[in-house]
Structures are given as C-alpha cells and as structure tokens.
C-alpha positions in Angstrom: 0.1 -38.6 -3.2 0.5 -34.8 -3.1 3.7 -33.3 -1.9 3.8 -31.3 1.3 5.8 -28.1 1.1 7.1 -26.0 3.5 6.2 -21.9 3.2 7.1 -18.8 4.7 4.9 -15.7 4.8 7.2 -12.5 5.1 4.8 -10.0 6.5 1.9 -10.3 8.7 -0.6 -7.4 7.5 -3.0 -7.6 5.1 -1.4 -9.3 2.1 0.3 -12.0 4.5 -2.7 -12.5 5.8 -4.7 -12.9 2.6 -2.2 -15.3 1.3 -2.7 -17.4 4.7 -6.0 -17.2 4.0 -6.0 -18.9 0.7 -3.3 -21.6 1.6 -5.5 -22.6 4.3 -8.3 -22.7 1.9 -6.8 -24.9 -0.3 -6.1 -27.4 2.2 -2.7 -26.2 2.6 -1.6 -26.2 6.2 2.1 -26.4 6.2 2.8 -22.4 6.1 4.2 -19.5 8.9 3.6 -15.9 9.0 6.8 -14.4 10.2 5.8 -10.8 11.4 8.4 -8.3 12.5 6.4 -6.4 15.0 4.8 -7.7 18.0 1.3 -7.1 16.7 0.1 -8.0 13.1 -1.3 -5.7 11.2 0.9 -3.5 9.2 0.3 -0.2 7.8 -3.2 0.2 9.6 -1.3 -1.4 13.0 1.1 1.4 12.5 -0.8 4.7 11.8 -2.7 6.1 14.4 -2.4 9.8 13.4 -6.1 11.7 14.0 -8.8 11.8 11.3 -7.1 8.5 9.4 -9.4 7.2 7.2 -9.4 4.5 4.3 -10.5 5.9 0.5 -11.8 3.0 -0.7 -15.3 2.0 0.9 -15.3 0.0 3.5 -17.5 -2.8 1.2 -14.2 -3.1 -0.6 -12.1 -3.2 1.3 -12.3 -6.2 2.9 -11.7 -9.8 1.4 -14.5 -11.3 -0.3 -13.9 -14.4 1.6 -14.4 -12.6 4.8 -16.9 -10.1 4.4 -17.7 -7.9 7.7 -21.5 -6.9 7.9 -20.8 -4.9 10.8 -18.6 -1.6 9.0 -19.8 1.7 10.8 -19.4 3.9 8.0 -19.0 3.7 4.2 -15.6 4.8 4.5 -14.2 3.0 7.5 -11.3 4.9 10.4 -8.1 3.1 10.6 -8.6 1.6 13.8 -11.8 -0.3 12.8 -9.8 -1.5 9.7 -7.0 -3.1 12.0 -9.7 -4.7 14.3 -10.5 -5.8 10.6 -7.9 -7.9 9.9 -6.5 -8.6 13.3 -10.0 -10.8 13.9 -9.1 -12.5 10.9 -6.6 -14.4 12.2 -8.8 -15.8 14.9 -11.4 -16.1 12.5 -10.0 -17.5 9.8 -7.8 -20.0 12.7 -4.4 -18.4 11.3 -3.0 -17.2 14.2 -1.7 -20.0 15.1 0.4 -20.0 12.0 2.2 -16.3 13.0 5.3 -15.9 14.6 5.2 -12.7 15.9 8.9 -10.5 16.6 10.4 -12.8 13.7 12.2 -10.3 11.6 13.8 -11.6 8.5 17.0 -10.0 7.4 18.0 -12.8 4.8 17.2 -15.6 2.2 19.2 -17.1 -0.3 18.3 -20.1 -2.6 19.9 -23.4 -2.3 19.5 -26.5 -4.6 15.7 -26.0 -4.5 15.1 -24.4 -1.2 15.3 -21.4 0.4 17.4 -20.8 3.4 15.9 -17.7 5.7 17.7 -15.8 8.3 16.4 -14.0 11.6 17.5 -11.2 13.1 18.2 -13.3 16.0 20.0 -15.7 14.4 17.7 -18.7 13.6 17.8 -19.9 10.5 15.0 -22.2 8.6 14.3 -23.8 5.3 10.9 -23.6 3.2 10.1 -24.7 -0.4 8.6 -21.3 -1.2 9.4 -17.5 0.2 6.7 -15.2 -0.3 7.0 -11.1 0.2 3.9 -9.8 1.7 6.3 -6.6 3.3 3.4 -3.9 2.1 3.6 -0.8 -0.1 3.4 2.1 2.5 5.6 0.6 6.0 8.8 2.1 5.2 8.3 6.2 6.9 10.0 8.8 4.4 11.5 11.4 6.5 12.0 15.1 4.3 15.7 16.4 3.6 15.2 19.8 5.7 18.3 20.8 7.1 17.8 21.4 10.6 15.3 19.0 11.1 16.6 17.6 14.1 17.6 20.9 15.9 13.7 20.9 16.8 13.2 21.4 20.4 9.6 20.6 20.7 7.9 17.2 19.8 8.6 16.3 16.2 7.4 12.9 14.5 6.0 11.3 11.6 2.7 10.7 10.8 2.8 7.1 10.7 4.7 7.4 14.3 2.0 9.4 15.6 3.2 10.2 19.1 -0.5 9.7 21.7 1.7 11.1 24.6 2.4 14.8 23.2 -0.8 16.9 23.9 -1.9 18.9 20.3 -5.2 20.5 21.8 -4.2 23.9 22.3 -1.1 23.9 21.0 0.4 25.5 18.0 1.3 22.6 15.4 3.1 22.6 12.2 2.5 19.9 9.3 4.5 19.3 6.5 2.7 17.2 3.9 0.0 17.8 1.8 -1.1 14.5 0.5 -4.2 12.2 2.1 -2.8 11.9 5.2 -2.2 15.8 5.4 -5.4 16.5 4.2 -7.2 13.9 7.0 -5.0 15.3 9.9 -6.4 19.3 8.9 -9.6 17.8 8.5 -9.2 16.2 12.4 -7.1 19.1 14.3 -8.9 22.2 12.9 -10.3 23.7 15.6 -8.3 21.3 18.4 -5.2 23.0 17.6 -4.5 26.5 19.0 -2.9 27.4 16.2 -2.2 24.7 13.1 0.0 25.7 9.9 0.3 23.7 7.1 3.2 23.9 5.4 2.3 23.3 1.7 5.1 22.5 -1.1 2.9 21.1 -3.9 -1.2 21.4 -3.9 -3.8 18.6 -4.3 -6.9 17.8 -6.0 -9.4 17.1 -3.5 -12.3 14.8 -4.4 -15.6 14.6 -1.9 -16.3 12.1 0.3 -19.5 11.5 1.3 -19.1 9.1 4.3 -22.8 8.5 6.0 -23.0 5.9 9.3 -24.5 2.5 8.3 -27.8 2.4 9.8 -28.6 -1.0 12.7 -31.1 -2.2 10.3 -28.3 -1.8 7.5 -26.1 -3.7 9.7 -28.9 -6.3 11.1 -29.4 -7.4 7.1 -26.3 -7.7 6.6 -25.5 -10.2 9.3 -29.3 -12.2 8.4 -28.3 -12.2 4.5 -24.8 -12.3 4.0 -25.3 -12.3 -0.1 -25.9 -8.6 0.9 -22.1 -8.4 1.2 -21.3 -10.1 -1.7 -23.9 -7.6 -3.7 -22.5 -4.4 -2.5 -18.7 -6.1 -2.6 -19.7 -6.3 -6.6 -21.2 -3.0 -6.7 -18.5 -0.9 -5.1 -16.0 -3.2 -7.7 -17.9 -1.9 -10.9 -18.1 1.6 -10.0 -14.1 2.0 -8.9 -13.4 0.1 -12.3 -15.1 2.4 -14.2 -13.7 5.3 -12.3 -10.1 3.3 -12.6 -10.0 3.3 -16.6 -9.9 7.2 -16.1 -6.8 6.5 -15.1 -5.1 4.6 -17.5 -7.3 6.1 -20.5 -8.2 9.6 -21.5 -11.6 10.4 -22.5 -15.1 11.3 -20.9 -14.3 9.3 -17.5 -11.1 11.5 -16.6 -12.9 14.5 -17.6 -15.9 13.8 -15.3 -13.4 13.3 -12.3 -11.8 16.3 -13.2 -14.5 18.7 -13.5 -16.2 16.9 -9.8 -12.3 18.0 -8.7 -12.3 21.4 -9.9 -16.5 22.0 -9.1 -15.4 20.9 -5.6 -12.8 23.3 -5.0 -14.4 26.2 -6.6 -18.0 25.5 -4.5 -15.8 25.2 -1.3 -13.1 27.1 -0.9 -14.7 31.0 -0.9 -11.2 33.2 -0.6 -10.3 33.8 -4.0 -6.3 34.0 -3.0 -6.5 30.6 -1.1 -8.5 29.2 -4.0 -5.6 30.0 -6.2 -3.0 28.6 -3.4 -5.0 25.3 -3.8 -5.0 25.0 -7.4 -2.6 22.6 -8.0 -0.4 23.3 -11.6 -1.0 19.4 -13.0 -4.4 17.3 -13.7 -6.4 16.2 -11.1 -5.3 12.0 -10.6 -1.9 12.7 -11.6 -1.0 11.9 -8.0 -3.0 10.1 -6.0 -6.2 11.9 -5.6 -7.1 13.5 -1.8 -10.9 11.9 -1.4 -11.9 14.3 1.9 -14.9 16.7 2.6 -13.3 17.8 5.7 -10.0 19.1 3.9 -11.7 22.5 2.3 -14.0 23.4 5.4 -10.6 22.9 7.9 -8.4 25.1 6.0 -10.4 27.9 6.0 -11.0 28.3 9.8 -9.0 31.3 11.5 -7.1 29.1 13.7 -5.8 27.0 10.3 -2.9 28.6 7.9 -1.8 27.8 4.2 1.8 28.5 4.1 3.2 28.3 0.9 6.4 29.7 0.9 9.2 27.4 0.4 11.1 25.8 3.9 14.4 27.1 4.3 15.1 25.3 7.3 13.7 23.9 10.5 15.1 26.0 14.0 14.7 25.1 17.8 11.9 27.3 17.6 10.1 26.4 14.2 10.0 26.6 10.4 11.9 29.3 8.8 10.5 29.8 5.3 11.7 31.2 2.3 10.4 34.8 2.7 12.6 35.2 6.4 9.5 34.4 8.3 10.5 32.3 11.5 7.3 30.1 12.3 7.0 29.0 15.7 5.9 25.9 17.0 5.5 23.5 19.8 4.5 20.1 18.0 5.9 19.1 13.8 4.5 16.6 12.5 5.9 14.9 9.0 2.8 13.8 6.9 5.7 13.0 4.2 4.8 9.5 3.1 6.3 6.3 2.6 9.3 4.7 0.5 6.7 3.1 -1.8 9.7 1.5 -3.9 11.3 -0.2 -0.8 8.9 -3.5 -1.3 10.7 -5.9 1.0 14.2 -3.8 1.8 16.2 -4.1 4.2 15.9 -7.4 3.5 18.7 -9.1 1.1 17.5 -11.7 -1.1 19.9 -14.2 -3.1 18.4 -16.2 -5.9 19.4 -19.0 -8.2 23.6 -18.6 -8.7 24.4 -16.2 -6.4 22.0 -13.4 -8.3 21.3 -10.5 -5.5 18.4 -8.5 -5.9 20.5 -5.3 -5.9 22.1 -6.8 -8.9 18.6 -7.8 -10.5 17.2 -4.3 -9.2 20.1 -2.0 -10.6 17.6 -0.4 -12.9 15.4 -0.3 -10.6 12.2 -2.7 -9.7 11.0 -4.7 -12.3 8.9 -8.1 -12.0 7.1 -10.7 -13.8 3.2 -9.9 -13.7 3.6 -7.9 -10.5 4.6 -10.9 -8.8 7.7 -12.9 -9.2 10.7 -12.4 -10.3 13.9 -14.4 -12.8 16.2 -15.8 -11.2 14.7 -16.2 -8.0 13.1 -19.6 -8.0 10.3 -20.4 -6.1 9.4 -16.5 -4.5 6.5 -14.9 -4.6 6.1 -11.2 -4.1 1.8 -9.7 -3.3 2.1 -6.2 -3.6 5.5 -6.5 -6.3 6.3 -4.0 -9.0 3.6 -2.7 -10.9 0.6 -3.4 -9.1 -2.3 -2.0 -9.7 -2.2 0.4 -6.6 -3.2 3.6 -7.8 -6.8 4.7 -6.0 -7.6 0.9 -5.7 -8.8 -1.8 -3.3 -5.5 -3.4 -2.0 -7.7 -6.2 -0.9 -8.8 -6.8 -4.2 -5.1 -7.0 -5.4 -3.7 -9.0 -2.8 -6.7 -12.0 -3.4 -5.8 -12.3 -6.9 -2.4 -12.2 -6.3 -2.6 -14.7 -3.4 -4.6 -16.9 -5.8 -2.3 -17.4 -8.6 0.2 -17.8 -6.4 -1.5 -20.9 -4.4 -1.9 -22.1 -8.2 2.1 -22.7 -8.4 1.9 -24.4 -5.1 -0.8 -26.6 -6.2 1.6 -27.6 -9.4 4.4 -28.1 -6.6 2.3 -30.1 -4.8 1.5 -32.4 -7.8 5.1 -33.1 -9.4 4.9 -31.0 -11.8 8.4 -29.3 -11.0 10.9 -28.5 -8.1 11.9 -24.9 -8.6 9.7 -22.7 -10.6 11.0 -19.0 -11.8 9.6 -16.6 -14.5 11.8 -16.3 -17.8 13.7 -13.4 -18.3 12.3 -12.4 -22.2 8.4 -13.3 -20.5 9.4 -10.7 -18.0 11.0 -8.5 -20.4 7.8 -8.7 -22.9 5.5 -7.9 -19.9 7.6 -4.4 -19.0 7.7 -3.5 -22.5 3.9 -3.7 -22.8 3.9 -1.6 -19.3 6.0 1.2 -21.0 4.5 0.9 -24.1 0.7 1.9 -22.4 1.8 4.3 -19.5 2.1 7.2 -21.6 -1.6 7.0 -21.9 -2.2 7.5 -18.3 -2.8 9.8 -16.5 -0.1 9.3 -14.3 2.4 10.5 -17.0 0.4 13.7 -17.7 3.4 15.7 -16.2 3.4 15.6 -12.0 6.0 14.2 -9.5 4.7 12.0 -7.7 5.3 8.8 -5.4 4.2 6.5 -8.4 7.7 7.2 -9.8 10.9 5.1 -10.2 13.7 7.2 -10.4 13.7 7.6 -13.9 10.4 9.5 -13.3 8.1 7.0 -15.1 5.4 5.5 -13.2 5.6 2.0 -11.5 2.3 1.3 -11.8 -0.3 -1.1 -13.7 -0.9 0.6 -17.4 -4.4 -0.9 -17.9 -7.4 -1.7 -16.2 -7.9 -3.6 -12.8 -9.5 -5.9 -14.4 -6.9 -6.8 -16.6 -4.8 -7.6 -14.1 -7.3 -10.2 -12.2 -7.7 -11.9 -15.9 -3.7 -11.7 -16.5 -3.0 -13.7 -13.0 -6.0 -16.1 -13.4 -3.8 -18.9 -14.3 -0.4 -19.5 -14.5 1.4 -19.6 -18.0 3.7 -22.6 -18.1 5.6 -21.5 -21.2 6.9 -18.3 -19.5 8.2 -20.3 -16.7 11.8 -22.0 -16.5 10.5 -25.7 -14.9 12.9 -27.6 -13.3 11.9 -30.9 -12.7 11.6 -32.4 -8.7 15.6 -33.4 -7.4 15.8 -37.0 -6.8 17.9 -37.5 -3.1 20.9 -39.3 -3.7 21.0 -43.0 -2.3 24.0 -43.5 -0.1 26.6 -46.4 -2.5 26.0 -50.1 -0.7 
C-alpha cells in the first residue's frame, strides 16, 4: 500500500496553486495551501495600479491543464488574470484545501518531518514543505532621503491606493521599468500634469494587443484542442525568441533592431529620442513590451525628467539641477525584492543548518528547486529559474511536476527524507556560471536579475532545457535516507 503523506503549500498564488493542482491530479489529496492574505492570488491579487497588463500572451499564460477559451485580449489586464486563477480553485475543487490568513513565519526539520509555525502561534507537522512565496510580492521602496516628508499621497505601485483621485491632478512617477511604462501608457492624458522621473531608460518592444473576436471565443469553448494548439504555438515562438537571450547571434539582433526601429519610428523629438536611448543592449533588463509607452510620453501634459533626484520635499521632487517639482500624488513604480524568495520566513534544515547560513553567498539551489541540507523542501519559483521574459505558468507546471515525482517515490518506500547533494548542487551552479557570460543578461546593465555580486540569477540556457532537466528526478544526486522504523515500546 502507498504511503499517505502530509504537505504544506506556502503560498497561495499561482505556483501554490499549480502545485495543488498537480497533487490533486495525481490522486494526492492530503495537502493545504497556507495563504498569508485573506484572498489568494498573489502578485496579480496585489497590483491594481492603471494600465497593468501581462507580457506574455494570454494563451500562455495560463496552465495547460486549465486552459481558459474565454481571454479578451491577446495580452490579458491584471484583473482578468486574477479572476484567472482565483476560479481555479473552484474549478479545480482546491479551495477547500486553502487556509486563508495562515502566515508562516517558521519551519524547522525534525527526524523526518517538518515542524511549521504560524504567526498566530499554531504549529503543524507535514512530511514535505513546499515554497510557492512568488518572485515579485516583496514591494522595493527607493533610498531617497526625504521620502517620507511627502505631504501628499505617496505609494507603491503594487499598493496602488483606489481612494486618492489622479484625474486632474499633477502626479510624479519614479520607475521606469514595465510597470512604469504601463502606468504612462494608462494616465497620459487623465493626469493634469504627469512627470516621470527617469533614472535609467528602457528598450521598449511593441505590443500588438487586438480583442479576441465572439466567434474566436465561441471555438474555443466548442473545440478546446484550439487551446492546446495556440498554447503550443505561443510556446515555440517565445522559445525561439528566448534563446536570444541566452545566445548571441541572428535572434538577439532581430529583437534588437525591432527595439531600436520602434523607438526611432515612434518617438519624433530628436532630444527625447536621445533621452530614451538607453546606454546598454536591448534585453539586458527585462524588456518593456508596450505600444502605449512612446505615444504617452510625448503628449504635453506628460514630462521626461531626467535629471538625477536629490531629494523628495513636502511639496515634491527636487532634482539634481535645483528644480523643485511639485506634486500632489508619488507613486513608486520601483519593483520588487526579486531575491527575497520565501523571506521573512526562517527555515531550519537537517542539523540545525539555517538558510541564512546556507544563503551567506547568496541564493543558490539544486535545479531551481531544492536545496542540501534541507530534506524534504521543495521551492517553485527557486534560484535560477528561468524567469527572464517567460511564461511563469510554464515554469511553475514543470516544476510542480517533478516535484509530485519525489512524492510519488515517498509515497512508494522508496525513502524517508530526500535532499539534493551538495557537489550535484555545486556541479549544477558551476555549469550556470560557466554559460551566463554568454547571455545577454551579462552584456553590461544593472538590473534586477542580479545577486549582489552583479552576476545574473537566472537560467543560462534555453527554456526548454529546463523542462527536459526537471523531467525526472536523478536518484544519484540525491542523499536517500531510508523510511524510520517507530520504535516498539520494551514488553
């Protein structure tokens, strides 16, 4: 008979979700989503902020177990992405497996188990811990002194305040990346006067984003292999635009010249054109996919500033050059901790071992996904993933599926506690450094792809690498130790 083992979800987004999803799949029924907020759905849950819209197409993203005919555009708005993946948890019959307010603040392992603490002080056991925390949930405020001397509305992004008024009004943004971009694209011509306050400039690719048509939508609900075609299509074309990434050559130069073509067609002003040219190649960062970005920032009511922000003051930004800019609504378009994975969270593994310990070089995993010396954990979404300009639906699935293939070993005997070998782990990350000099992420940017030794933290080769890496577990870079036998009382 199979074993039945006991596992907790951390996270209830996307990834959390996704692992649910497989568990449940495989017939395994024993698992709880513990979800810190009082809704799930994570980073799309979260950010509300005008103009918010996904860059991968909306055929992507979305799991392939659970297609949606019904998307309204190729590239979907935020909110439609939450209702997304908050129906699949009624869909899929998961909710019944969240716990909703359930923050974890601790988990340590224990013989062969993990023991997890609550913020309220309930404590549980589980066979397996599994990190589905998210990349972008942790909000990266900016190091402006003054910020807080403010005395109009001020907020990030991703805390998008509904209840301050913008139409009208004059609004400063500091941030220049997607979500900056989006929020110029949305408030140009709302605003009564909108500055953006521009420290480093981005490539901008265009998005073409048409409205599925009904009869679009009506075959997609009547055929539902249509999903499954276009889910295939949309894969092949952003893997063959994803080895420009990680692989110079005639790819990367076609994305770069559609980058450059784009700004010089759009953007007329020969002075702002130069203002927008940013000084590294285009993907370095993350790439700004808009067709709203170029039109927005060259409307009368919308400024470029590019001097540098010497501080923030009850009435404004002051910049560099003395100039006082005044303001009644900041907003912080500055990104996420993309390193912070599952922090604030401590996490003690096998003999005491503390992640900060593991971690004091910084993050570093087996295979994006587990980690030595921390039996029996799981991370979706770990170090090195393949993040950059990719479906994180995609990744999560083949991350949730290798790890339901450990818990299927579990279940059969094969071994008690399960935890990746520390030279495996240590081959892996040398192949990583060993490639990301060929990508384009190491061309010579900063960017929020690096670890603090400004090397990127990303996947060196192509997505589809990584789905054939994690399709099946590799015993022999595993430390197996075998199921505990309970003692039997003497007599």
């Amino acid at each position: 008979m199979k074993r039945t083992p006991t596992i907790a979800i951390i996270g209830g987004a996307m990834s959390g979700l996704c692992m649910a999803a497989k568990l449940k799949a495989a017939g395994i029924t024993t698992f709880t989503i513990y979800e810190q907020g009082s809704q799930l759905g994570g980073t799309w849950r979260d950010n509300t902020y005008p103009g918010l819209t996904c860059d991968v197409p909306s055929r992507f993203y979305q799991f392939r177990f659970a297609p949606n005919p019904d998307w309204s555009r190729w590239f979907s708005g935020g909110a439609e992405i939450w209702r997304y993946f908050d129906g699949i948890a009624d869909r899929l019959g998961l909710r019944e497996h969240v716990e909703l307010n359930s923050e974890v603040v601790d988990a340590r392992f224990e013989g062969q188990r993990w023991t997890v603490a609550f913020a309220d002080g309930r404590e549980i056991e589980v066979d397996f811990l599994i990190s589905a925390c998210g990349l972008l949930r942790v909000p990266r405020y900016p190091d402006i002194p003054g910020l807080d001397s403010f005395d109009g509305a001020a907020f990030h992004s991703a805390r998008w305040d509904h209840e301050v008024p913008v139409a009208g009004r004059r609004v400063g943004l500091i941030g220049t990346g997607s979500t900056g971009a989006q929020i110029v694209g949305a408030l140009g011509g709302v605003a009564g006067d909108l500055k953006m306050f521009q420290r480093t400039a981005q490539w901008v690719f265009p998005m073409y984003n048409p409205r599925f048509s009904r009869l679009t939508r009506a075959l997609h609900r009547r055929f539902p292999k249509l999903d499954t075609l276009a889910y295939d299509a949309c894969r092949a074309t952003i893997d063959w635009v994803a080895m420009a990434l990680v692989a110079p050559g005639r790819r990367r130069d076609a994305i770069q010249a559609i980058c450059r073509r784009h700004l010089r067609k759009k953007v007329a002003d020969p002075d702002l054109r130069v203002a927008l040219t940013p000084g590294y190649e285009p993907m370095c960062k993350r790439i700004v996919i808009s067709s709203d970005f170029y039109p927005a920032i060259q409307r009368d009511d919308v400024h470029l500033i590019t001097d540098g922000i010497e501080r923030v003051e009850p009435r404004g930004v002051r910049t560099a050059d003395g100039t006082l800019h005044e303001l009644d609504v900041l907003v912080l378009a500055t990104g996420f901790d993309a390193h912070a994975y599952f922090q604030p969270m401590t996490l003690t593994g096998r003999d005491g071992l503390t992640l900060r310990e593991a971690w004091a070089d910084g993050p570093r995993g087996y295979m994006t996904v587990a980690l030595p010396g921390f039996p029996n954990f799981f991370m979706l979404m770990g170090p090195h993933s393949p993040v950059g300009n990719y479906s994180l639906t995609e990744i999560a699935e083949t991350q949730a599926g290798y790890v339901v293939q450990w818990i299927e070993l579990w279940r059969d005997g094969r071994y008690g506690a399960a935890e990746p070998r520390q030279d495996a782990t240590d081959r892996f990350n040398a192949r990583l450094r060993e490639a990301i000099p060929g990508t384009v992420w190491a061309s010579g940017c900063n960017s929020w792809y690096l670890d603090e030794d400004g090397i990127p933290e990303l996947w060196a080769w192509a997505p589809k690498r990584h789905r054939q890496e994690l399709s099946a577990p590799r015993l022999h870079d595993f430390e197996l130790e075998p199921v505990a036998v309970p003692a039997v009382a003497p007599g």
